[in-house]
TITIVO-625314 format. One record per residue: residue number from 1; residue in three letters; x, y negated, z of N, C-alpha, C in turn. Coordinates in steps of 0.1 Angstrom, whole numbers, plus 5000, padded with zeros to 4 digits. Layout:
BEGIN
<resi: NUM resn: ALA n.px: X n.py: Y n.pz: Z ca.px: X ca.py: Y ca.pz: Z c.px: X c.py: Y c.pz: Z>
...
//
This chain:
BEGIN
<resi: 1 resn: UNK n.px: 5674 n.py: 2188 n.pz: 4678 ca.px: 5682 ca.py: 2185 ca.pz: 4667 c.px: 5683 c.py: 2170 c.pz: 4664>
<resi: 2 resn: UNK n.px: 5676 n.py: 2166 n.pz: 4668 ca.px: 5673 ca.py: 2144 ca.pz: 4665 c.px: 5681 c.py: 2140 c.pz: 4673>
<resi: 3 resn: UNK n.px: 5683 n.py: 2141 n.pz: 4687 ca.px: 5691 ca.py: 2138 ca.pz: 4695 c.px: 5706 c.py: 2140 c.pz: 4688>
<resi: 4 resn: UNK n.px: 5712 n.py: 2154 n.pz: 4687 ca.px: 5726 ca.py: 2158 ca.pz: 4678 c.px: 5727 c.py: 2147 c.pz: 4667>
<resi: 5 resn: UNK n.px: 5717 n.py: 2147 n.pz: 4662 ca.px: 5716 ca.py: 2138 ca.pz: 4645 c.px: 5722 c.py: 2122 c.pz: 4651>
<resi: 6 resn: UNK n.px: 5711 n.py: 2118 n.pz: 4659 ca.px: 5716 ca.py: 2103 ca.pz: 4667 c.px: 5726 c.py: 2101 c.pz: 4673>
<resi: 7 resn: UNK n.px: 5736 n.py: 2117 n.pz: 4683 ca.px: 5746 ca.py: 2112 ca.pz: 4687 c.px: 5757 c.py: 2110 c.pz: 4674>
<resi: 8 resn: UNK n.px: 5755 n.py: 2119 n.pz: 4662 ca.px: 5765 ca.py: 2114 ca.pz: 4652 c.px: 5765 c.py: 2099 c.pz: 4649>
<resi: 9 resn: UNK n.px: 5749 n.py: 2098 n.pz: 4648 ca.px: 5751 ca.py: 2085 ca.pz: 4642 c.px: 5759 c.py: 2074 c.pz: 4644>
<resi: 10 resn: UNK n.px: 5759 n.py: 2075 n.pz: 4662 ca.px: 5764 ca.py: 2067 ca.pz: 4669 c.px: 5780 c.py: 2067 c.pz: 4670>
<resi: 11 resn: UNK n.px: 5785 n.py: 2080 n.pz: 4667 ca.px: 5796 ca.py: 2080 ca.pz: 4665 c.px: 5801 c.py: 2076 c.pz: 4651>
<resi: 12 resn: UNK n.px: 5793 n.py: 2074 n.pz: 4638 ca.px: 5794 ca.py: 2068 ca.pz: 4625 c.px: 5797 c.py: 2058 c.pz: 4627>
<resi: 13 resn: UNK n.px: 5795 n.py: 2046 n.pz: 4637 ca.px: 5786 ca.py: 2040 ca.pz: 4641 c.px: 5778 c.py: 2037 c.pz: 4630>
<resi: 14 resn: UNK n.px: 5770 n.py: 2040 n.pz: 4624 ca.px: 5759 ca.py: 2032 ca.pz: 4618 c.px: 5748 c.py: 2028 c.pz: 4630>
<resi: 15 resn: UNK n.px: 5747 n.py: 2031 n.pz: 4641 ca.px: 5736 ca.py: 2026 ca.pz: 4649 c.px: 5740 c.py: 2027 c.pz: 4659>
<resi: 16 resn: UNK n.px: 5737 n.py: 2018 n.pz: 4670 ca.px: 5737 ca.py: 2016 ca.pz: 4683 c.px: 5734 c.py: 2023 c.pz: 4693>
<resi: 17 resn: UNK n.px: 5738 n.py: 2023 n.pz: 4705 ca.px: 5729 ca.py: 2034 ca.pz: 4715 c.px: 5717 c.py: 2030 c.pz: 4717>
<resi: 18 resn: UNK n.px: 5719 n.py: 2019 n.pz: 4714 ca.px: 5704 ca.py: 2013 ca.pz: 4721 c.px: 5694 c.py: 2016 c.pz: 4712>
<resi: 19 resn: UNK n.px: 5700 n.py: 2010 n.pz: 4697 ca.px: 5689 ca.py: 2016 ca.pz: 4685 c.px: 5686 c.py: 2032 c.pz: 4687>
<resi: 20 resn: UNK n.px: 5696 n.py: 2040 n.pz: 4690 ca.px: 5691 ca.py: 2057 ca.pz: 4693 c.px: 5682 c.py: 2058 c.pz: 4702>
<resi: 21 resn: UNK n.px: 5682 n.py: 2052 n.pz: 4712 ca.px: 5673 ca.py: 2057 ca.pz: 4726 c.px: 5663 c.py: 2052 c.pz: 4718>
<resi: 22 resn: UNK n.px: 5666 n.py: 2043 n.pz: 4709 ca.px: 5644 ca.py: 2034 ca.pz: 4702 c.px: 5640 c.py: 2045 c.pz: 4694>
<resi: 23 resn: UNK n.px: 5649 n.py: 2049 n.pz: 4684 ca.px: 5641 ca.py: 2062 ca.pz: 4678 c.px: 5638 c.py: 2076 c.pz: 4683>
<resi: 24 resn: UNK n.px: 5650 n.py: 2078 n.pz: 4694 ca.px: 5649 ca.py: 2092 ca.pz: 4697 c.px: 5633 c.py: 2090 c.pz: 4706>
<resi: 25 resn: UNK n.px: 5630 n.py: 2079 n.pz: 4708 ca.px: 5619 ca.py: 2082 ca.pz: 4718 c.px: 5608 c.py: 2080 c.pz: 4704>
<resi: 26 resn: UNK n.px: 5608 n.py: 2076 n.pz: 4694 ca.px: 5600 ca.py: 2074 ca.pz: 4685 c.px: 5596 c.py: 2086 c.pz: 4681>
<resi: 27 resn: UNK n.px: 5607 n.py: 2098 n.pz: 4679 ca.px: 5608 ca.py: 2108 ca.pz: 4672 c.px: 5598 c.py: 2117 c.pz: 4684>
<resi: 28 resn: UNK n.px: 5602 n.py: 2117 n.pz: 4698 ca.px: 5593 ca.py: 2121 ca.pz: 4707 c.px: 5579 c.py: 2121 c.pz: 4706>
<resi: 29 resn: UNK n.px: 5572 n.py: 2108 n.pz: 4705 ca.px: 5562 ca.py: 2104 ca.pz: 4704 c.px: 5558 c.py: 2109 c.pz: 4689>
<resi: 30 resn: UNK n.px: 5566 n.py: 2111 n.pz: 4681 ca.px: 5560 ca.py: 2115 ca.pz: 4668 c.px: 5557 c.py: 2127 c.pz: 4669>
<resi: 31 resn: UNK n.px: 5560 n.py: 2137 n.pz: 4676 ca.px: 5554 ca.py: 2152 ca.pz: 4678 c.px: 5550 c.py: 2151 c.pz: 4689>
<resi: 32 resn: UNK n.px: 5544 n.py: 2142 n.pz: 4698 ca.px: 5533 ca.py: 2145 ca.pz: 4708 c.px: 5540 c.py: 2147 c.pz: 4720>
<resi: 33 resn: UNK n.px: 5553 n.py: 2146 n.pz: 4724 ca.px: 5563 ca.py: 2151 ca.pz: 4736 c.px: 5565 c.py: 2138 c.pz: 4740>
<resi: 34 resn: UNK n.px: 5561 n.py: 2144 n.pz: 4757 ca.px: 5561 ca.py: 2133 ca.pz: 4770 c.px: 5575 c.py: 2134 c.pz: 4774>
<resi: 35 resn: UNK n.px: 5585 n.py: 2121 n.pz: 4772 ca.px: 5598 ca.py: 2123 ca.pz: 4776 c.px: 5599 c.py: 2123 c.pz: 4787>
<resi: 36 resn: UNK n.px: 5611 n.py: 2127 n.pz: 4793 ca.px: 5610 ca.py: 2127 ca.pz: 4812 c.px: 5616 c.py: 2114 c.pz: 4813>
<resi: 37 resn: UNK n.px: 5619 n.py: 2104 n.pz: 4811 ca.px: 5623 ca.py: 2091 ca.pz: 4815 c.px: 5617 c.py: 2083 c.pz: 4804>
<resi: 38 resn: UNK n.px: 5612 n.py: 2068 n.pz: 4809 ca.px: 5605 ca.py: 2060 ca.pz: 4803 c.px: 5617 c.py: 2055 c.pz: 4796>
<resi: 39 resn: UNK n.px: 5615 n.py: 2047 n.pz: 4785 ca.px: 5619 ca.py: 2040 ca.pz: 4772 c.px: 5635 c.py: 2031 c.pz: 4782>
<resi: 40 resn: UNK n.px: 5625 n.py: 2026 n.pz: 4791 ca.px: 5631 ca.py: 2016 ca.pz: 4798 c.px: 5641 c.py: 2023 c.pz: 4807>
<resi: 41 resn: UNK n.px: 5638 n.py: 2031 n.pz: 4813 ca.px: 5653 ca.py: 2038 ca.pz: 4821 c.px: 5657 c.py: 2043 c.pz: 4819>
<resi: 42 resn: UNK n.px: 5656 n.py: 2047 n.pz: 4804 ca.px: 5668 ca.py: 2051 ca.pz: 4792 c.px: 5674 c.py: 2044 c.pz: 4787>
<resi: 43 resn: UNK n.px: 5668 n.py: 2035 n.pz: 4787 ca.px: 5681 ca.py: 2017 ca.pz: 4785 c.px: 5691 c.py: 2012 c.pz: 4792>
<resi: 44 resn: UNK n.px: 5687 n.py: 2017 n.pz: 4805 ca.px: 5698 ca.py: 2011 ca.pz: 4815 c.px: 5709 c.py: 2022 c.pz: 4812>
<resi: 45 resn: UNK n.px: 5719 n.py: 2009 n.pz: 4812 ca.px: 5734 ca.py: 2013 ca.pz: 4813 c.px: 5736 c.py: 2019 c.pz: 4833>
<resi: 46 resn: UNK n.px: 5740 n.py: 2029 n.pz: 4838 ca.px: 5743 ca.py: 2036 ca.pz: 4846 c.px: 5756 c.py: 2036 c.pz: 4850>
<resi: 47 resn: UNK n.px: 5761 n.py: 2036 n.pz: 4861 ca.px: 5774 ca.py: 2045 ca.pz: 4868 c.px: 5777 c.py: 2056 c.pz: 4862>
<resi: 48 resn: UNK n.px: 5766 n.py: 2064 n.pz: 4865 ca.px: 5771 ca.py: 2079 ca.pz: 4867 c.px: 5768 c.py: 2081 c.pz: 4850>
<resi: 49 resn: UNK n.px: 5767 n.py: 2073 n.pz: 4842 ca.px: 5768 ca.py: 2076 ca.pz: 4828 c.px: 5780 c.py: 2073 c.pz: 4821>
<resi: 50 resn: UNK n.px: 5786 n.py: 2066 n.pz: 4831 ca.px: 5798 ca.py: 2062 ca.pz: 4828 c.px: 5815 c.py: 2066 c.pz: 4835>
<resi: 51 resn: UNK n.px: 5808 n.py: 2078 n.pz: 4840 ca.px: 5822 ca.py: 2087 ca.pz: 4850 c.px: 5820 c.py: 2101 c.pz: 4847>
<resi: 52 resn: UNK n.px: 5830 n.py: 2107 n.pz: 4846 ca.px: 5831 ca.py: 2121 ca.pz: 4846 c.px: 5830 c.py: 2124 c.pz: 4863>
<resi: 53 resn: UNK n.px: 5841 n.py: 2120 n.pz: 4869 ca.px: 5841 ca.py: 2127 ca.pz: 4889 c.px: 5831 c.py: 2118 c.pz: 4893>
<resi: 54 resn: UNK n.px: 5837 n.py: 2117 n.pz: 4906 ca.px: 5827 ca.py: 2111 ca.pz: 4918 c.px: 5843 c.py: 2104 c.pz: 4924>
<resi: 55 resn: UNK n.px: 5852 n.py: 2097 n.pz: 4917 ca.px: 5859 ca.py: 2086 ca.pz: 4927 c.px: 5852 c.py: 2076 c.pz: 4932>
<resi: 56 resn: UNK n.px: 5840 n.py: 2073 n.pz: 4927 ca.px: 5833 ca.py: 2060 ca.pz: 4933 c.px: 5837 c.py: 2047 c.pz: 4930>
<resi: 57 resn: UNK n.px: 5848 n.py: 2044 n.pz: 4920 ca.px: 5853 ca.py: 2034 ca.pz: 4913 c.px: 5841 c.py: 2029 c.pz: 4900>
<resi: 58 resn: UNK n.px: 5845 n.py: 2020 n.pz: 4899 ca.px: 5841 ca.py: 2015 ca.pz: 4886 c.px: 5849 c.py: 2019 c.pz: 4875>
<resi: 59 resn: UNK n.px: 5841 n.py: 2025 n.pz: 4862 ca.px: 5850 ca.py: 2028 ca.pz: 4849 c.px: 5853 c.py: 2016 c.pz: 4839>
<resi: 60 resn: UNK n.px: 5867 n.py: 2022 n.pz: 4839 ca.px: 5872 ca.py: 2007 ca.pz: 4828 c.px: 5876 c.py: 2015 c.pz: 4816>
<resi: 61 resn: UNK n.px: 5872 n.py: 2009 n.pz: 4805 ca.px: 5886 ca.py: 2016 ca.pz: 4793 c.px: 5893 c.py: 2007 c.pz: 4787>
<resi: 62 resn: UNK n.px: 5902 n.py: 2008 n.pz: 4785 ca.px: 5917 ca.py: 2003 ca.pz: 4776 c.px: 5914 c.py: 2008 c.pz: 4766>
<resi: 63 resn: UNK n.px: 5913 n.py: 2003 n.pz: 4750 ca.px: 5920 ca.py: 2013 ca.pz: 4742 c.px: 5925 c.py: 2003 c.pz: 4730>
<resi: 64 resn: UNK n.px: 5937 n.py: 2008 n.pz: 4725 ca.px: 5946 ca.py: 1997 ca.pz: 4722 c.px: 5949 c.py: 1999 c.pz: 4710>
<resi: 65 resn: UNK n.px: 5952 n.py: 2000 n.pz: 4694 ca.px: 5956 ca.py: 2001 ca.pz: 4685 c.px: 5947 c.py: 2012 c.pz: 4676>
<resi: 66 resn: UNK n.px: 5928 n.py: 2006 n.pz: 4686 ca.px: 5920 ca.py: 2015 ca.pz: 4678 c.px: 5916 c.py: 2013 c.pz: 4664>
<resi: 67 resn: UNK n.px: 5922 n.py: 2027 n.pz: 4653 ca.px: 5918 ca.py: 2029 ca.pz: 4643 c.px: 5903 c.py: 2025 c.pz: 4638>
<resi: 68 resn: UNK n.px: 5898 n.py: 2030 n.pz: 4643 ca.px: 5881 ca.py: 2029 ca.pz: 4643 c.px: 5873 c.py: 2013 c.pz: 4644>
<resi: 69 resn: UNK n.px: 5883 n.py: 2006 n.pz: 4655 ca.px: 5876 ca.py: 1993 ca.pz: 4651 c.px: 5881 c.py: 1987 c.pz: 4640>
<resi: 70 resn: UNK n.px: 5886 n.py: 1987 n.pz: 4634 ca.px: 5887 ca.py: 1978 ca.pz: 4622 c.px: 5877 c.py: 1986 c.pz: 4610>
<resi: 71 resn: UNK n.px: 5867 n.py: 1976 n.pz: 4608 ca.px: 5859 ca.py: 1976 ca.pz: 4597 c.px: 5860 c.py: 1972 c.pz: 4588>
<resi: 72 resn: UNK n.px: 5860 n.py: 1983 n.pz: 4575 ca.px: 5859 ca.py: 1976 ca.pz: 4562 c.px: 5848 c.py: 1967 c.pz: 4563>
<resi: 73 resn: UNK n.px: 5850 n.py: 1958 n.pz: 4553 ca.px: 5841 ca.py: 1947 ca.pz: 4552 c.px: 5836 c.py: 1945 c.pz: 4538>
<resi: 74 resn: UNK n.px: 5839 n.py: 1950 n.pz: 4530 ca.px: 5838 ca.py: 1952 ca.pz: 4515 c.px: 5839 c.py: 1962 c.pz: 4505>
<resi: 75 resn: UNK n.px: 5825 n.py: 1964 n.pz: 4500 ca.px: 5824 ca.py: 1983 ca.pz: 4494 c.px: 5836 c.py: 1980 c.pz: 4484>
<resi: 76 resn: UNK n.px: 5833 n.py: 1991 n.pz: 4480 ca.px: 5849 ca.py: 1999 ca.pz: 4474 c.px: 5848 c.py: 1994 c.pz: 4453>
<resi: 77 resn: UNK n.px: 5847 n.py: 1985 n.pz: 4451 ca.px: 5849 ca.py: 1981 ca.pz: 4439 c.px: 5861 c.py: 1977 c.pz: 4430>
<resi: 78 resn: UNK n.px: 5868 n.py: 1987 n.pz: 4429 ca.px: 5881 ca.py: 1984 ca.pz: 4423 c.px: 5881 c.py: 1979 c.pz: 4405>
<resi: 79 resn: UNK n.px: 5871 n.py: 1980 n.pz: 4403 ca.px: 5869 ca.py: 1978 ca.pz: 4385 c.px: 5853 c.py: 1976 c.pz: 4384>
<resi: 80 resn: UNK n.px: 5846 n.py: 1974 n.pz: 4394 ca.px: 5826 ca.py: 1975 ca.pz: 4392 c.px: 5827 c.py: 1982 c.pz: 4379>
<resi: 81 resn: UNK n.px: 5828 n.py: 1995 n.pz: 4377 ca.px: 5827 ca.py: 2002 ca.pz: 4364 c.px: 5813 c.py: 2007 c.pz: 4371>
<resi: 82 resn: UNK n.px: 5802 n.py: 2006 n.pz: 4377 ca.px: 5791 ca.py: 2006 ca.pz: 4377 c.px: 5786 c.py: 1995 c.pz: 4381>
<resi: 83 resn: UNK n.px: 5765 n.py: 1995 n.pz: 4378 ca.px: 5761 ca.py: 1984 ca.pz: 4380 c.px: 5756 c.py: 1976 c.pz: 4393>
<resi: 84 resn: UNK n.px: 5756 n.py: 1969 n.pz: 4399 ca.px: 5756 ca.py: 1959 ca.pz: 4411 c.px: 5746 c.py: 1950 c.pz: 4411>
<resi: 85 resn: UNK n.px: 5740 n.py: 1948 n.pz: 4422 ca.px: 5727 ca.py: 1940 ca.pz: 4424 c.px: 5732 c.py: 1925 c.pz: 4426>
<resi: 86 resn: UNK n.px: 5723 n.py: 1918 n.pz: 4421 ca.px: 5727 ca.py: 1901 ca.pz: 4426 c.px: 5738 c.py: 1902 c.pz: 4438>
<resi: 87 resn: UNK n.px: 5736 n.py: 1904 n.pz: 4448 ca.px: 5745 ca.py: 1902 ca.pz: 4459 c.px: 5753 c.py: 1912 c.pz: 4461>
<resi: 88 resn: UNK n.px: 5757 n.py: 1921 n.pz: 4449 ca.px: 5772 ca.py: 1927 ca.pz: 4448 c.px: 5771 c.py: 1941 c.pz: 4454>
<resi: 89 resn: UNK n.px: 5758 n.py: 1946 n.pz: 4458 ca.px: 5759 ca.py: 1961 ca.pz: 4463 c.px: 5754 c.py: 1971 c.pz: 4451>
<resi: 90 resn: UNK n.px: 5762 n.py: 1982 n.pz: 4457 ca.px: 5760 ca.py: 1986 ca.pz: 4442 c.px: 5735 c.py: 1991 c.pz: 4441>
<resi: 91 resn: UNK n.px: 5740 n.py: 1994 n.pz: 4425 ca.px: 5728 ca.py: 1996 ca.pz: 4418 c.px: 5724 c.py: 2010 c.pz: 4420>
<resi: 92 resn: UNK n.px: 5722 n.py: 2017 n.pz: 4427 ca.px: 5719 ca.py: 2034 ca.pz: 4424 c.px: 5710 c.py: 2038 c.pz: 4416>
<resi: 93 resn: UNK n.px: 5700 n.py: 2030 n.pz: 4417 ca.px: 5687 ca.py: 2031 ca.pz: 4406 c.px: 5694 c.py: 2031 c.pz: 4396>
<resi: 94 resn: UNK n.px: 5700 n.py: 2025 n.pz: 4388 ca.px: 5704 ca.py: 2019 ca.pz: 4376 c.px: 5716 c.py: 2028 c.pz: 4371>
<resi: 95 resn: UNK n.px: 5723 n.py: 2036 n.pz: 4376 ca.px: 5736 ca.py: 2040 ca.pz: 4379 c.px: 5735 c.py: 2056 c.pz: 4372>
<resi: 96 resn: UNK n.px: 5747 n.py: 2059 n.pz: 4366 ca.px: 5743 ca.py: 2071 ca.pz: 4357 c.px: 5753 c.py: 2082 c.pz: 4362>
<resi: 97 resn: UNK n.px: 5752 n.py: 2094 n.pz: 4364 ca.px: 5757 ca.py: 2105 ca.pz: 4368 c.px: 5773 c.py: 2098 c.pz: 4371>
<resi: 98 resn: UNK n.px: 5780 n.py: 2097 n.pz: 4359 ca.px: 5793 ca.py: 2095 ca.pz: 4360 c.px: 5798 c.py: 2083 c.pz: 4368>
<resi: 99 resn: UNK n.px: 5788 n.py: 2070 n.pz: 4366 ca.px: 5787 ca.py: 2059 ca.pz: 4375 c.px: 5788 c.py: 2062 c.pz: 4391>
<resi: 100 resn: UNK n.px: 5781 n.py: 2072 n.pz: 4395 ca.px: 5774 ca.py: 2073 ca.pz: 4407 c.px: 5790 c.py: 2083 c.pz: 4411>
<resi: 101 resn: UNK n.px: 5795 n.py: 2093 n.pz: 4402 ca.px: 5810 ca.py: 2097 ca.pz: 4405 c.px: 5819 c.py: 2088 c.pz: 4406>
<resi: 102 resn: UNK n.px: 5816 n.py: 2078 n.pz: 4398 ca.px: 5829 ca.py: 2068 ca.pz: 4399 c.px: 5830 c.py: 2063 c.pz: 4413>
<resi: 103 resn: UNK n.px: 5816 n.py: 2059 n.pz: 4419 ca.px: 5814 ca.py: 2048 ca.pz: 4427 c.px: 5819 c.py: 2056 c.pz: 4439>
<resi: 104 resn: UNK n.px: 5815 n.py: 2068 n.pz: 4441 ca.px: 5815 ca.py: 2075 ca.pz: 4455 c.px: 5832 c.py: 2084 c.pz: 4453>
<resi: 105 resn: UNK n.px: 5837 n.py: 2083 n.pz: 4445 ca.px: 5855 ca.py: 2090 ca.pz: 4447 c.px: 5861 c.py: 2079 c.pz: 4451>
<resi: 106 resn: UNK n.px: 5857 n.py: 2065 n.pz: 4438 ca.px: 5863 ca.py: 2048 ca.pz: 4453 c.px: 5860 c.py: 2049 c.pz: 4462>
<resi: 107 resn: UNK n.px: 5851 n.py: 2048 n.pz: 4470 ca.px: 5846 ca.py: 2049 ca.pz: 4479 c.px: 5853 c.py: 2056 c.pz: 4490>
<resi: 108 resn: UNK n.px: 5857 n.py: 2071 n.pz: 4487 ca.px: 5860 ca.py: 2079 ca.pz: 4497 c.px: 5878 c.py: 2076 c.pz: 4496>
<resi: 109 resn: UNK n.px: 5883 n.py: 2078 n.pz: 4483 ca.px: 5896 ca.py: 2070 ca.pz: 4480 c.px: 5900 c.py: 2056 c.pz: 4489>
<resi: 110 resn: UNK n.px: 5889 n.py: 2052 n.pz: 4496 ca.px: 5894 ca.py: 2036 ca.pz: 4498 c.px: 5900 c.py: 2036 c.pz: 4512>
//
């Protein structure tokens, strides 16, 4: 199930592959399970991890007018009608039922 969990992540991107292979092996070690590849030759970037056939080519990708890369760069504050920390992220601690609705409908609205 950690593995599934980590490939979303990575698809969120909130984290890296490389960050996934560091915890999924953490998560291993955290219940006592001997992985079948070391830390390290889970790192390497591969061929054959990088092709569906066997042409023997090198894989390239194109991809051109991707949605996905363009990152917001700035949470969703249309009015800060909740409270915010020195450096502008919001306060959750601080933040009251309705606040914490306000913040997360901008948010998905944005």
């Amino acid at each position: 199930m950690a593995f599934i969990e980590f490939l979303r992540l990575i698809a969120e991107d909130t984290i890296t592959p490389e960050e996934a292979v560091h915890a999924y092996h953490g998560v291993l070690q955290g219940k006592g399970i001997t992985p079948n590849r070391s830390l390290e030759k889970d790192l390497e970037l591969t061929q054959q991890s990088m092709r569906y056939g066997d042409a023997g080519s090198t894989p390239s990708v194109a991809i051109r007018n991707n949605p996905l890369a363009k990152r917001k760069t700035e949470s969703p504050q249309p009015d800060a009608t909740w409270p915010t920390k020195p450096n502008g992220v919001p306060d959750f601690g601080s933040m009251s039922a309705d606040q914490r609705l306000a913040y997360h409908t901008a948010r998905l609205s944005y």
